[in-house]
N, C-alpha and C positions, 0 to 999 in steps of 0.2 A: 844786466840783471833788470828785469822789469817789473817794476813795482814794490809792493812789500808782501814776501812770502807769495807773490803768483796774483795779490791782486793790481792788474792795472793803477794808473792813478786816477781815471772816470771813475770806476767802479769805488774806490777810499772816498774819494769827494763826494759821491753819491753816500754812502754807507753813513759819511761824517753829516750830510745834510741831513739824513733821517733822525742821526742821532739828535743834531739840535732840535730838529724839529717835534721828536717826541717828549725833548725835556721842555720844552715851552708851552705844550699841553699839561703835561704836568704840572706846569707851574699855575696854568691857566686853572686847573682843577683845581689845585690845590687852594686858590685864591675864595672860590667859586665853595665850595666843601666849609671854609674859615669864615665864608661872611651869611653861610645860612644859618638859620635859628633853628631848631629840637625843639620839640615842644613834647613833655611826657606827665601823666599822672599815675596816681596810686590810690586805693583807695575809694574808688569810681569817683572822682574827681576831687577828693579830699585836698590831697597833695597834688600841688601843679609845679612844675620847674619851665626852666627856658634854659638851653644851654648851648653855644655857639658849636660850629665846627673847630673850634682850637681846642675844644673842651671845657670851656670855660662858662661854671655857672651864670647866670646875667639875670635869672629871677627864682625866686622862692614863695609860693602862694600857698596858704596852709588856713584850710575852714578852719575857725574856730570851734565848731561841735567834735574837731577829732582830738583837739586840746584838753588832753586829760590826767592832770597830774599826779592819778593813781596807776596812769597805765601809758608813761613815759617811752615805753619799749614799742611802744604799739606806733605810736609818732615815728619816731627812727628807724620801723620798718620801711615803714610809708616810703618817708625821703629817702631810703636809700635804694629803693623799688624805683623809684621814678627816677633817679641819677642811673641805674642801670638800665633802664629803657634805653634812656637819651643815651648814652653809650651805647646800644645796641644797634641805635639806628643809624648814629652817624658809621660805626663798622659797617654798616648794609650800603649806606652812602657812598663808604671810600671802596667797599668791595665793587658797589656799580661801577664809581667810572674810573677806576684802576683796575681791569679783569688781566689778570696772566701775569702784572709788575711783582717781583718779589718783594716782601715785607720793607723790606729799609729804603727802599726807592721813593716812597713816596711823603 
């Protein structure tokens, strides 16, 4: 019997080296994706954030002219306008250089 299911064992070794070789890209990206910074505002520049590729907040910058404690709801747009940015972009990020990987792969 040669091989498994009809493949050679060149042809598995080979199969098996792509596969490592595509998870270490991956990991490369993913390294790569974790240590860049988003940068988004709201507000035309009222609200500013900074937020890593792990998702994770790392700045909050808020003019004080938008501080207005009769109109509370208007601030929380803001930041959460700019938080969804920055999540926007880093999904554009991991969609660039993961194109074809299915969702949980990466």
């Amino acid at each position: 019997m040669a091989g498994f299911n009809g493949f050679g064992g060149a042809n598995m070794q080979n199969l098996l080296k792509q596969a490592q070789k595509m998870q270490e890209q991956i990991q490369r990206d993913r390294e790569e994706l974790e240590n860049t910074t988003f940068y988004a505002n709201a507000g035309g520049g009222m609200v500013e954030i900074e937020m890593n590729g792990k998702r994770e907040l790392t700045s909050v910058k808020i003019k004080p002219e938008v501080v207005d404690p009769e109109d509370v709801e208007m601030l929380e747009d803001l930041i959460m306008a700019s938080i969804n940015d920055a999540n926007r972009q880093i999904d554009e990020k991991l969609a660039e250089i993961t194109p074809g990987l299915p969702g949980g792969m990466f």
